[in-house]
Biopython code that builds the backbone (N, CA, C, O; Angstrom):
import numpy as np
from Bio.PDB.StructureBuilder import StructureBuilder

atoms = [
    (1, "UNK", "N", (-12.872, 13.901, 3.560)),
    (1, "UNK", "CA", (-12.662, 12.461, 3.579)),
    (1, "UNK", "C", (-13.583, 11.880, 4.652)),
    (1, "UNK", "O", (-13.366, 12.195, 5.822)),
    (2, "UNK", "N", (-14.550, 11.094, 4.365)),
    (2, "UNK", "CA", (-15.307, 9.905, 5.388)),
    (2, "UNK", "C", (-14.271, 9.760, 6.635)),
    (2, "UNK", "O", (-13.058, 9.968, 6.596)),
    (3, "UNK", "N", (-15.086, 9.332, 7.802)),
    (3, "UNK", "CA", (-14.784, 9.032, 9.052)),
    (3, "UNK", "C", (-14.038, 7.600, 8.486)),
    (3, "UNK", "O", (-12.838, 7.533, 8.751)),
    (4, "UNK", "N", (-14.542, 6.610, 7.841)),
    (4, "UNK", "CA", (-14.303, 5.241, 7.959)),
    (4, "UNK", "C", (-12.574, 4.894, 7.455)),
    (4, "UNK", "O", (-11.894, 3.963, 7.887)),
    (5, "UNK", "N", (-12.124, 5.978, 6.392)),
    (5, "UNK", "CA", (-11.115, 5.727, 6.182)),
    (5, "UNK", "C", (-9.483, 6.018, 7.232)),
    (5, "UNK", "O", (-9.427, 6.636, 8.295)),
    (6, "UNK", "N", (-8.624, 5.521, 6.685)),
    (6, "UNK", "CA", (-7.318, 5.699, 7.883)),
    (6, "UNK", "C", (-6.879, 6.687, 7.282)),
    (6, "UNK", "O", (-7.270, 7.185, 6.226)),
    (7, "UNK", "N", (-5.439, 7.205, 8.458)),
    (7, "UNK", "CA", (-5.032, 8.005, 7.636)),
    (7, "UNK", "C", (-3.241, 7.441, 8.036)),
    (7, "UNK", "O", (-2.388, 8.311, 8.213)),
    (8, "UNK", "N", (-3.032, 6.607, 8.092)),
    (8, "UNK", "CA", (-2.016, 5.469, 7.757)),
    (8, "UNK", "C", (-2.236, 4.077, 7.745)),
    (8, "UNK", "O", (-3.217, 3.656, 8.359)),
    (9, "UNK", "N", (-1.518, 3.309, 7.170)),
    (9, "UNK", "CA", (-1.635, 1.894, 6.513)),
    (9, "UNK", "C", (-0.425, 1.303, 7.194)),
    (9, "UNK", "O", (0.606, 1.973, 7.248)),
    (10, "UNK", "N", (-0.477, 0.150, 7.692)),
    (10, "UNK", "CA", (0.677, -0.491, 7.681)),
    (10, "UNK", "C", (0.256, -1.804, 6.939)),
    (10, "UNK", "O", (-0.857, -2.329, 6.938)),
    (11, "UNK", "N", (1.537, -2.263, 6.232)),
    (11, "UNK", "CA", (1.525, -3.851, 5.436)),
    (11, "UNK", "C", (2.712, -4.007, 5.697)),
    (11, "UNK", "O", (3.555, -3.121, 5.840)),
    (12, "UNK", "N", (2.913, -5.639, 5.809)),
    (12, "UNK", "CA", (3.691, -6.462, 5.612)),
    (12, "UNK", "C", (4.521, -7.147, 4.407)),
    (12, "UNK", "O", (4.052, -8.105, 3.793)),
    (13, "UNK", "N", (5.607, -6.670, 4.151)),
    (13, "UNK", "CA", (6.355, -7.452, 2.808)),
    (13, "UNK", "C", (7.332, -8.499, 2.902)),
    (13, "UNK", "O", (6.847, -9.110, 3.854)),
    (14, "UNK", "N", (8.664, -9.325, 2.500)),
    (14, "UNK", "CA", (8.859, -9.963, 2.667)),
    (14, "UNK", "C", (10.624, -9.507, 3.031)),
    (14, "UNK", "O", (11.649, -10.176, 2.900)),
    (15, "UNK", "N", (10.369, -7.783, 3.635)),
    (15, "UNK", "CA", (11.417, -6.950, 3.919)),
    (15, "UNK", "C", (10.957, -6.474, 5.003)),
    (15, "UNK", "O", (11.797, -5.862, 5.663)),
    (16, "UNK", "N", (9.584, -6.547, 5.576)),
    (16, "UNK", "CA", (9.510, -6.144, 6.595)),
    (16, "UNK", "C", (7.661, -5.684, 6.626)),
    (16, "UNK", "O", (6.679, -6.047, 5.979)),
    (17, "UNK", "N", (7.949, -4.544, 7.942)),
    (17, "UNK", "CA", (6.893, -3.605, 8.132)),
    (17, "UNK", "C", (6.781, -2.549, 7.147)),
    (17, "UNK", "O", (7.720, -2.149, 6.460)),
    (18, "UNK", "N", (5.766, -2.179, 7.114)),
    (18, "UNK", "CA", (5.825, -0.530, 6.455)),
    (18, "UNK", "C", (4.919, 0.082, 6.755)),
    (18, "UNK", "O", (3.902, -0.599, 6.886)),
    (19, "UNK", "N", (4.796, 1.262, 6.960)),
    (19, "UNK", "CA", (3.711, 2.630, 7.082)),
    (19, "UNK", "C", (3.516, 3.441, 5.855)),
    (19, "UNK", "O", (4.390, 4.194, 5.427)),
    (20, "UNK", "N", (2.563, 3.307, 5.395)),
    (20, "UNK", "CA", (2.409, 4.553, 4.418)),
    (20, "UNK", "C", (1.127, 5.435, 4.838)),
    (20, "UNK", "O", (0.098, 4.894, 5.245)),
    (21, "UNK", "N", (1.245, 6.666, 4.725)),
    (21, "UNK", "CA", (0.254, 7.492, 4.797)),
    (21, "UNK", "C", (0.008, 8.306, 3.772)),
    (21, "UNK", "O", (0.820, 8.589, 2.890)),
    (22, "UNK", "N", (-1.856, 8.962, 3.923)),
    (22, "UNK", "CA", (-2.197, 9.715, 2.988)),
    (22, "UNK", "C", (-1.571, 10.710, 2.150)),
    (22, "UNK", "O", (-1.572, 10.674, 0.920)),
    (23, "UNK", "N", (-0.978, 11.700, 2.945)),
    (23, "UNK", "CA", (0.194, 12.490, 2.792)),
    (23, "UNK", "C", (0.770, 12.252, 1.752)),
    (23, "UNK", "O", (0.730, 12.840, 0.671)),
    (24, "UNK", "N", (1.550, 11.001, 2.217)),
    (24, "UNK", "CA", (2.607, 10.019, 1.868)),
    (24, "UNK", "C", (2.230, 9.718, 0.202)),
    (24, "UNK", "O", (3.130, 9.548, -0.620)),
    (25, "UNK", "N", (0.972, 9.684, -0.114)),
    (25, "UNK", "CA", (0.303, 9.041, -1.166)),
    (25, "UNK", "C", (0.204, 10.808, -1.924)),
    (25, "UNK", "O", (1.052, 10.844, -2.816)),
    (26, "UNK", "N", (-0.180, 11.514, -1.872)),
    (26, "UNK", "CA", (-0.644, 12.583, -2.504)),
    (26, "UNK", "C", (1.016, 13.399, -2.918)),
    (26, "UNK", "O", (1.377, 13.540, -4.087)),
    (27, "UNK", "N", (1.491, 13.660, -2.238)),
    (27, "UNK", "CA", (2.645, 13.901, -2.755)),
    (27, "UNK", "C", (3.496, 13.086, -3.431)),
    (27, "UNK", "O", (4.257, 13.707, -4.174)),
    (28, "UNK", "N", (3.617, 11.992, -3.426)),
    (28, "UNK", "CA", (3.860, 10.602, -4.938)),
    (28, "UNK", "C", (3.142, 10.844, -6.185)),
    (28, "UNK", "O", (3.583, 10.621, -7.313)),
    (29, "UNK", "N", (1.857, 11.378, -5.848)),
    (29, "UNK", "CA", (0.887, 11.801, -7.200)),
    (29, "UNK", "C", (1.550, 13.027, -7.466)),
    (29, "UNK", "O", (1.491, 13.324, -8.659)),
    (30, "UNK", "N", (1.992, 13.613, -6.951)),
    (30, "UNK", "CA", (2.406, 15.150, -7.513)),
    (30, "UNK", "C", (3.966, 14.780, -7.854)),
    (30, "UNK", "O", (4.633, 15.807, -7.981)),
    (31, "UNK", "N", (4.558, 13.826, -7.996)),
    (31, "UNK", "CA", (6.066, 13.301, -8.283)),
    (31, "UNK", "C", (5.814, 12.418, -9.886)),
    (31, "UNK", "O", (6.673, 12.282, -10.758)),
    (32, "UNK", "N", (4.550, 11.964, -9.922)),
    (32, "UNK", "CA", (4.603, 10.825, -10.777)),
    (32, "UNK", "C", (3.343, 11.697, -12.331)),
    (32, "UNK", "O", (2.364, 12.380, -12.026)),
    (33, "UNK", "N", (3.662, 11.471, -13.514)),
    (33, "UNK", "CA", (3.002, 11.569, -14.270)),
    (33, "UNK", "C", (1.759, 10.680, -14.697)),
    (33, "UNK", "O", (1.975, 9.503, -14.986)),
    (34, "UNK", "N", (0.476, 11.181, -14.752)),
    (34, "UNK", "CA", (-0.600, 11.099, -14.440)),
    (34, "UNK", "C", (-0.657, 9.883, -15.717)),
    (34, "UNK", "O", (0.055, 10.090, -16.699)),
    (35, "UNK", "N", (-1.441, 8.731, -15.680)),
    (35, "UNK", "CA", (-1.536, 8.104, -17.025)),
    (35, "UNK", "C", (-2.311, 8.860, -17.318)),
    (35, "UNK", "O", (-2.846, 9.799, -16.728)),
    (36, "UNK", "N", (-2.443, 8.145, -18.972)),
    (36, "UNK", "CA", (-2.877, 9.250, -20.286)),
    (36, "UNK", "C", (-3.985, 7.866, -20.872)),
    (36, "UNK", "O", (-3.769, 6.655, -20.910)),
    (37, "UNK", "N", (-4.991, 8.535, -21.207)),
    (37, "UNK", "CA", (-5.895, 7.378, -22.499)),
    (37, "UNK", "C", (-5.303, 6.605, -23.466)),
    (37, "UNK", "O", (-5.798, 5.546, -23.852)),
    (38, "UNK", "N", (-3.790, 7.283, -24.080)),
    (38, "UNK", "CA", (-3.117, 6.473, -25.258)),
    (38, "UNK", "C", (-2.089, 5.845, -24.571)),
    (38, "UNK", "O", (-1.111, 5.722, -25.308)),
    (39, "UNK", "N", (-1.908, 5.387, -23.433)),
    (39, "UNK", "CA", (-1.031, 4.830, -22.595)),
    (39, "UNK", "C", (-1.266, 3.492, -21.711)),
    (39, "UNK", "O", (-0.418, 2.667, -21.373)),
    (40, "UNK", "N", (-2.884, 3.512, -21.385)),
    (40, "UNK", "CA", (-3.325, 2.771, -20.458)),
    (40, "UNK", "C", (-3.125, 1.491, -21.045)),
    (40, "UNK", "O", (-3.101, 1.155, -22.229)),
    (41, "UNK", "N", (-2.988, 0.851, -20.010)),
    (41, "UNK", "CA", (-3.018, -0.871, -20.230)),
    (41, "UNK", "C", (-4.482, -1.648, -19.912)),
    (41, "UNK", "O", (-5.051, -1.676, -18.821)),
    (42, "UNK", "N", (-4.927, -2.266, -21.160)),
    (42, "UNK", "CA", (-6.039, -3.280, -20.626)),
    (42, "UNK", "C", (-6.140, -3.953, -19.039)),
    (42, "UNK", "O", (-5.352, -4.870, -18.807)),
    (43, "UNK", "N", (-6.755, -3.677, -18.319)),
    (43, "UNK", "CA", (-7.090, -4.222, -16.852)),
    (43, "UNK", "C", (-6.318, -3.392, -15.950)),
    (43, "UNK", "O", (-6.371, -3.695, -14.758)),
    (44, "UNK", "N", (-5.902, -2.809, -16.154)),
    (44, "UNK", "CA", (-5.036, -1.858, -15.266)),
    (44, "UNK", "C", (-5.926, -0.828, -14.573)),
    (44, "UNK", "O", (-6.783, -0.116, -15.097)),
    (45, "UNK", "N", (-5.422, -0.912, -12.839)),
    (45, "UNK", "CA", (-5.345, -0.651, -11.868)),
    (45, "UNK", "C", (-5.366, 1.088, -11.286)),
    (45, "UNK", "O", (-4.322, 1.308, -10.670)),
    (46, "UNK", "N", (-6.084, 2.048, -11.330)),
    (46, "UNK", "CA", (-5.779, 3.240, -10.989)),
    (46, "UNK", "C", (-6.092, 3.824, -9.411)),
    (46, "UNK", "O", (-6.650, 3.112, -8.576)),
    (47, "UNK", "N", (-5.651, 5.223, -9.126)),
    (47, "UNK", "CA", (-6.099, 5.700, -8.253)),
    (47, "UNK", "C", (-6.414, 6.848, -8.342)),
    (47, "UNK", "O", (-5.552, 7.472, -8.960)),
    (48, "UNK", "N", (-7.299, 7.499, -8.005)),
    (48, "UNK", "CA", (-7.688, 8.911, -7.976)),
    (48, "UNK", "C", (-6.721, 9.914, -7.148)),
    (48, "UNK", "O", (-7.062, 9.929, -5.966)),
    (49, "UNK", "N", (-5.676, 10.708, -7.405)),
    (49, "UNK", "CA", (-5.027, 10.874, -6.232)),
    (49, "UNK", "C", (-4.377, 12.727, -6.904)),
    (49, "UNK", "O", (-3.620, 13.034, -7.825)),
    (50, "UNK", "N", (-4.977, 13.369, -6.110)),
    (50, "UNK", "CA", (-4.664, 14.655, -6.554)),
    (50, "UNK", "C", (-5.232, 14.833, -7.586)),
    (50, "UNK", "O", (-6.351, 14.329, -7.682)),
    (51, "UNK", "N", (-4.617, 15.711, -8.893)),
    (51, "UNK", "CA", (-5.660, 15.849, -10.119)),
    (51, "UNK", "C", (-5.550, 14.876, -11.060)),
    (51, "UNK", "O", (-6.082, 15.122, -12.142)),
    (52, "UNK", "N", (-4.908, 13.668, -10.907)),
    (52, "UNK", "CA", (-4.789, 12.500, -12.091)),
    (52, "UNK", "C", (-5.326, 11.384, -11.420)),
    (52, "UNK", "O", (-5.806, 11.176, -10.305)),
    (53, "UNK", "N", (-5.008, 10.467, -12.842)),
    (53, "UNK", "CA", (-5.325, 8.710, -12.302)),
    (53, "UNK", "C", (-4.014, 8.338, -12.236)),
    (53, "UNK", "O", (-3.127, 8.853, -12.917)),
    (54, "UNK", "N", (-3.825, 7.268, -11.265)),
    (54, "UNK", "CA", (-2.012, 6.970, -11.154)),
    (54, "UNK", "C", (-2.569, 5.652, -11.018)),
    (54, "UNK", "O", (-3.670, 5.496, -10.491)),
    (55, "UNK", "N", (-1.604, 4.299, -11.636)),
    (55, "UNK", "CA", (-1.149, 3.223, -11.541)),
    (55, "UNK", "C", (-1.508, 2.906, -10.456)),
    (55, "UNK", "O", (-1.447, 3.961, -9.825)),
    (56, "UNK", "N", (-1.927, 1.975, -9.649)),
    (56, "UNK", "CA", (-1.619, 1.653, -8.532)),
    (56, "UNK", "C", (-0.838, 1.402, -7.402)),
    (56, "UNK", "O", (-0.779, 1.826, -6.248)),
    (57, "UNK", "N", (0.048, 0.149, -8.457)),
    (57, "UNK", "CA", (1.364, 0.006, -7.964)),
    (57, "UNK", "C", (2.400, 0.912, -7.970)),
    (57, "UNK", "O", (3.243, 0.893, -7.073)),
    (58, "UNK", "N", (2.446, 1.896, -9.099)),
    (58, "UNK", "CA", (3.020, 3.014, -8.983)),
    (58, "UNK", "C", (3.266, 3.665, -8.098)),
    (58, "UNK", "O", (4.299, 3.968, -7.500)),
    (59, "UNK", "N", (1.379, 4.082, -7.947)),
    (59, "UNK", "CA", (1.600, 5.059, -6.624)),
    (59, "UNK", "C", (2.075, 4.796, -5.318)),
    (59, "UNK", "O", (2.367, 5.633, -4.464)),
    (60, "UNK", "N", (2.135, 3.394, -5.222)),
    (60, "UNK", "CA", (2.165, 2.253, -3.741)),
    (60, "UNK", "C", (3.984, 2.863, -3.718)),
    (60, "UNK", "O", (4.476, 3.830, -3.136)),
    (61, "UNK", "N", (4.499, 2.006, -4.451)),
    (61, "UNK", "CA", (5.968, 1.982, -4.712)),
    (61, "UNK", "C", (6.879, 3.457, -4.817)),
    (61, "UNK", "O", (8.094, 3.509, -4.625)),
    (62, "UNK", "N", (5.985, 4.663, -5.173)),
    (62, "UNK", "CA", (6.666, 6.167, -5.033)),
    (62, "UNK", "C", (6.064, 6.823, -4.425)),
    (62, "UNK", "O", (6.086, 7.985, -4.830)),
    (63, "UNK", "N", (5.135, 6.552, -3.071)),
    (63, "UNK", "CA", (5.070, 6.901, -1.914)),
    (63, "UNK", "C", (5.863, 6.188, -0.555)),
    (63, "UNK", "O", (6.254, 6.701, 0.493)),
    (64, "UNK", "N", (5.922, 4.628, -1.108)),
    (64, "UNK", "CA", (6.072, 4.145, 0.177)),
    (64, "UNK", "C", (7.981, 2.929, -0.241)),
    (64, "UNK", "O", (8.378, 1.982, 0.437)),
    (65, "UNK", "N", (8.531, 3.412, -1.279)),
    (65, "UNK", "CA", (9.246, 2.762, -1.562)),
    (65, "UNK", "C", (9.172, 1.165, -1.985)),
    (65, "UNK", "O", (10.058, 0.865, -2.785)),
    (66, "UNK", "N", (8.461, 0.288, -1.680)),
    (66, "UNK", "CA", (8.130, -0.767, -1.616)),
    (66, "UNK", "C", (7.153, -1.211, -2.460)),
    (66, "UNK", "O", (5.996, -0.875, -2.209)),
    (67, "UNK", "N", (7.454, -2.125, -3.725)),
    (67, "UNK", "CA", (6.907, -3.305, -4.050)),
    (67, "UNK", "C", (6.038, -3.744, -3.563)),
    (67, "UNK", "O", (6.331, -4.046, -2.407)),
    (68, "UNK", "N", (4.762, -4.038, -3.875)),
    (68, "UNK", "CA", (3.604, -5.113, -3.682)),
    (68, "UNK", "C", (2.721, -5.106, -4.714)),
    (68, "UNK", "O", (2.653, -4.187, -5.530)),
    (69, "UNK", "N", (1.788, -6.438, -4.728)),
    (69, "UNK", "CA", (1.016, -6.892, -5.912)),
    (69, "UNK", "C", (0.064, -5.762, -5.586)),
    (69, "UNK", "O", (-0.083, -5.056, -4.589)),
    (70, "UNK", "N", (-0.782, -5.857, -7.256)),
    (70, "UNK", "CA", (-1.525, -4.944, -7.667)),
    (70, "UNK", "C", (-2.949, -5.099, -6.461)),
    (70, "UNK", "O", (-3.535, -4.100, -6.044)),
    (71, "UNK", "N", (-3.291, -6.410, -6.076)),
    (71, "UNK", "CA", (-4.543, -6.541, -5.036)),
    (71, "UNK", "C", (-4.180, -5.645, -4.141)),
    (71, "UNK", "O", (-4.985, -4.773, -3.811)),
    (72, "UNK", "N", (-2.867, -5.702, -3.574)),
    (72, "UNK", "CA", (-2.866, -5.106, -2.108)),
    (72, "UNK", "C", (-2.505, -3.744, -2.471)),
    (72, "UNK", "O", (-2.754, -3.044, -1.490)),
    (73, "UNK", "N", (-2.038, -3.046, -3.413)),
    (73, "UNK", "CA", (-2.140, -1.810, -3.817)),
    (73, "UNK", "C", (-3.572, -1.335, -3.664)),
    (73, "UNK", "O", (-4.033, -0.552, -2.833)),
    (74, "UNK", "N", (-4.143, -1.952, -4.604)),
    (74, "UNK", "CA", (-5.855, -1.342, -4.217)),
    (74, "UNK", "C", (-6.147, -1.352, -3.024)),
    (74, "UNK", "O", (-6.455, -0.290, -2.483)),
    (75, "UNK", "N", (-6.130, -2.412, -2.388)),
    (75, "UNK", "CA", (-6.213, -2.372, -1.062)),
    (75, "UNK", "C", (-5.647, -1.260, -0.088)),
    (75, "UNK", "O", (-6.425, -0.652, 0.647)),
    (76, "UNK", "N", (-4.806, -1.098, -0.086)),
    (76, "UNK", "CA", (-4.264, 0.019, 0.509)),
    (76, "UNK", "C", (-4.737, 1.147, 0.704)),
    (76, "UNK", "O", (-5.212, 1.732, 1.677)),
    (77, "UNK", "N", (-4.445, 1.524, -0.945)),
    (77, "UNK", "CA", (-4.937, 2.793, -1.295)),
    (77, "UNK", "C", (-6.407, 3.508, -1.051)),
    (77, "UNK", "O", (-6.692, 4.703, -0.975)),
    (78, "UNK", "N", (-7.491, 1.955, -0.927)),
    (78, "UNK", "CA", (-9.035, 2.464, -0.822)),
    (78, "UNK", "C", (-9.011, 2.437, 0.863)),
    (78, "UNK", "O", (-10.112, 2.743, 1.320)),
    (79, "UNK", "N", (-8.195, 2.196, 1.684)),
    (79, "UNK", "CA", (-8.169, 2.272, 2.870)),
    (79, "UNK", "C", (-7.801, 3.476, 3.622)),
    (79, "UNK", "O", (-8.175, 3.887, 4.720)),
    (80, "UNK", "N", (-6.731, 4.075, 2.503)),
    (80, "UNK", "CA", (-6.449, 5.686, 2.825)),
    (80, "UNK", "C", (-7.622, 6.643, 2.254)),
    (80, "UNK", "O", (-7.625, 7.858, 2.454)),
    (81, "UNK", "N", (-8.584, 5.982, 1.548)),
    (81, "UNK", "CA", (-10.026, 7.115, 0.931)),
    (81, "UNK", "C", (-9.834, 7.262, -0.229)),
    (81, "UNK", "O", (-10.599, 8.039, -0.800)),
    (82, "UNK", "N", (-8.600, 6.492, -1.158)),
    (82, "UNK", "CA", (-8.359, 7.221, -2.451)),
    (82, "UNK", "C", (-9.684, 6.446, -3.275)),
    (82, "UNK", "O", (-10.325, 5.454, -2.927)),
    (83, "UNK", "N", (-9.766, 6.962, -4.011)),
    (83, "UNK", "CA", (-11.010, 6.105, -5.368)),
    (83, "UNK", "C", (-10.074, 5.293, -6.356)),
    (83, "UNK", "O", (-9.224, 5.699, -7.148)),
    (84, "UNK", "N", (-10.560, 3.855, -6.011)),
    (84, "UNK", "CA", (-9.904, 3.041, -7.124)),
    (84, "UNK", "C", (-10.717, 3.013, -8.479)),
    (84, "UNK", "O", (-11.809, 3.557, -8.645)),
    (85, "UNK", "N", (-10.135, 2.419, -9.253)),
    (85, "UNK", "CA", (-10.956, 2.645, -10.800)),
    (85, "UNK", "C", (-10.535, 1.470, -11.607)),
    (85, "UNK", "O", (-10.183, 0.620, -10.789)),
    (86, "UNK", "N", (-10.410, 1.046, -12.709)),
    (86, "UNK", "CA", (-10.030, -0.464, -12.957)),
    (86, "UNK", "C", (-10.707, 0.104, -14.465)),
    (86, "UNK", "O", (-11.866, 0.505, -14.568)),
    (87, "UNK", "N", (-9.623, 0.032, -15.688)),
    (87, "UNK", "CA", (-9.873, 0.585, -17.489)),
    (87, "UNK", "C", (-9.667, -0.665, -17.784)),
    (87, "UNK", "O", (-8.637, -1.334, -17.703)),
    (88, "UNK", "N", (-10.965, -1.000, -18.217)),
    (88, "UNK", "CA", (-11.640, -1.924, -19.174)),
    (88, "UNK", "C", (-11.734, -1.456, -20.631)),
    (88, "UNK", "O", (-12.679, -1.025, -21.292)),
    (89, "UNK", "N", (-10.237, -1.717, -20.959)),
    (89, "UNK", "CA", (-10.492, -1.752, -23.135)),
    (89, "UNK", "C", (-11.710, -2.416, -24.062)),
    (89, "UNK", "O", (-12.401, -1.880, -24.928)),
    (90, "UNK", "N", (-11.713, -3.673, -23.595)),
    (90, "UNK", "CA", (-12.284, -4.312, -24.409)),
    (90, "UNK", "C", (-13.778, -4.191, -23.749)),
    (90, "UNK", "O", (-14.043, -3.622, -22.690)),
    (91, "UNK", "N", (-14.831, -4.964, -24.759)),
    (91, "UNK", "CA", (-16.268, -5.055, -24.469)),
    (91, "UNK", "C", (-16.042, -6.109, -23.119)),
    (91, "UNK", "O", (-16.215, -5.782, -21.945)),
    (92, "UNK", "N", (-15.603, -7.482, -23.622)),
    (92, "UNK", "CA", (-15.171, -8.602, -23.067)),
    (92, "UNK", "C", (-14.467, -8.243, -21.873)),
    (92, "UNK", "O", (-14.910, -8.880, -20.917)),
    (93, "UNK", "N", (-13.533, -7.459, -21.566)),
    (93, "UNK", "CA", (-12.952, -7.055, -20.507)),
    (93, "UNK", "C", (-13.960, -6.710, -19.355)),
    (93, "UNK", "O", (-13.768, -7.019, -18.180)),
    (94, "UNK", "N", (-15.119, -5.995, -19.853)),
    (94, "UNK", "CA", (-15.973, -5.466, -19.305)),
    (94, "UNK", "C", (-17.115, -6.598, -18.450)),
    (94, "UNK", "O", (-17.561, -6.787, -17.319)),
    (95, "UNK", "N", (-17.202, -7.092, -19.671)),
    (95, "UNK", "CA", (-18.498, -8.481, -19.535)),
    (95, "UNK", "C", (-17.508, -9.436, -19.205)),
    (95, "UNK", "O", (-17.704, -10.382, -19.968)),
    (96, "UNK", "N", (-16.694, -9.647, -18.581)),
    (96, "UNK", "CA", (-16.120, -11.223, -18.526)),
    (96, "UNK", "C", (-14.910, -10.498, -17.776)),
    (96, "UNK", "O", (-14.169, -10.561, -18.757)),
    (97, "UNK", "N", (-14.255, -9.969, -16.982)),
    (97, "UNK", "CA", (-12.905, -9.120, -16.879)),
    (97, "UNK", "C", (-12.650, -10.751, -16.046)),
    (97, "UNK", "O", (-13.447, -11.638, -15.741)),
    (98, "UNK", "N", (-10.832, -10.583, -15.842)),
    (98, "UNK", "CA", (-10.233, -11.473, -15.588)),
    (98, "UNK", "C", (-10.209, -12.150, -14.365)),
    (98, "UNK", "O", (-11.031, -11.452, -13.770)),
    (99, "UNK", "N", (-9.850, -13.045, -13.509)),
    (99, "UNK", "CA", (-10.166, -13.766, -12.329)),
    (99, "UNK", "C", (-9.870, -12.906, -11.378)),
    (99, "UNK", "O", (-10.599, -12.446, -10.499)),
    (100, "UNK", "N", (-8.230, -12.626, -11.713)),
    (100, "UNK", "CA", (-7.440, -11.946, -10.820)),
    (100, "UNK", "C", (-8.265, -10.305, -10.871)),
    (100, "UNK", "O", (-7.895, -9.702, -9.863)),
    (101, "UNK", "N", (-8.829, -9.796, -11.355)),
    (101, "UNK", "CA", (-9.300, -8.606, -11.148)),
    (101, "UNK", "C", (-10.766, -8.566, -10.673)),
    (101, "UNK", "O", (-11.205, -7.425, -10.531)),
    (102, "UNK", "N", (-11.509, -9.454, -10.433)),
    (102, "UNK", "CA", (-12.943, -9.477, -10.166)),
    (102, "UNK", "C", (-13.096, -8.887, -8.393)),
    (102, "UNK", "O", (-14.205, -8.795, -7.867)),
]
sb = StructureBuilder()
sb.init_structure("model")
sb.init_model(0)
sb.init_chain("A")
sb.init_seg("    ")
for serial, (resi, resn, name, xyz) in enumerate(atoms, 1):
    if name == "N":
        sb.init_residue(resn, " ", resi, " ")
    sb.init_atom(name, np.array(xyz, "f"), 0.0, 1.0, " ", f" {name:<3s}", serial, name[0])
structure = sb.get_structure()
């Protein structure tokens, strides 16, 4: 893992503080089933985390218990070193993808 990344996160929710760490994140990937190609959702959010792609929010929420939007999931997660990824179905998705995801 690069020097630049952390190896805990803290964010703010509207319950409090929280800490999540790398750790914290890789063993959630080994709890959670990996999405699949016949499963994925148009614009949806992944992470590279152990040997699968996981949800974002997924992985946020069954590492660290806690709820948060899909931005600050990515966010998070590329702060602990994970590789974000973002499945574009359509052509249009691709060439034009949505506000909230740019």
């Amino acid at each position: 893992m690069p020097a630049p990344y952390a190896t805990t996160v803290t964010f703010t929710t509207a319950t409090g503080e929280h800490n999540m760490t790398r750790a914290q994140v890789e063993a959630a990937a080994s709890r959670l089933t990996p999405a699949h190609g016949n499963t994925a959702l148009d614009y949806s959010w992944y992470a590279l985390a152990g040997t699968g792609l996981h949800y974002v929010g997924a992985l946020v929420k069954e590492a660290s218990n806690v709820d948060v939007k899909v931005g600050e999931a990515r966010t998070l997660l590329h702060d602990l070193g994970f590789q974000i990824m973002a499945f574009m179905f359509t052509r249009e998705s691709v060439s034009a993808p949505h506000p909230c995801h740019q």
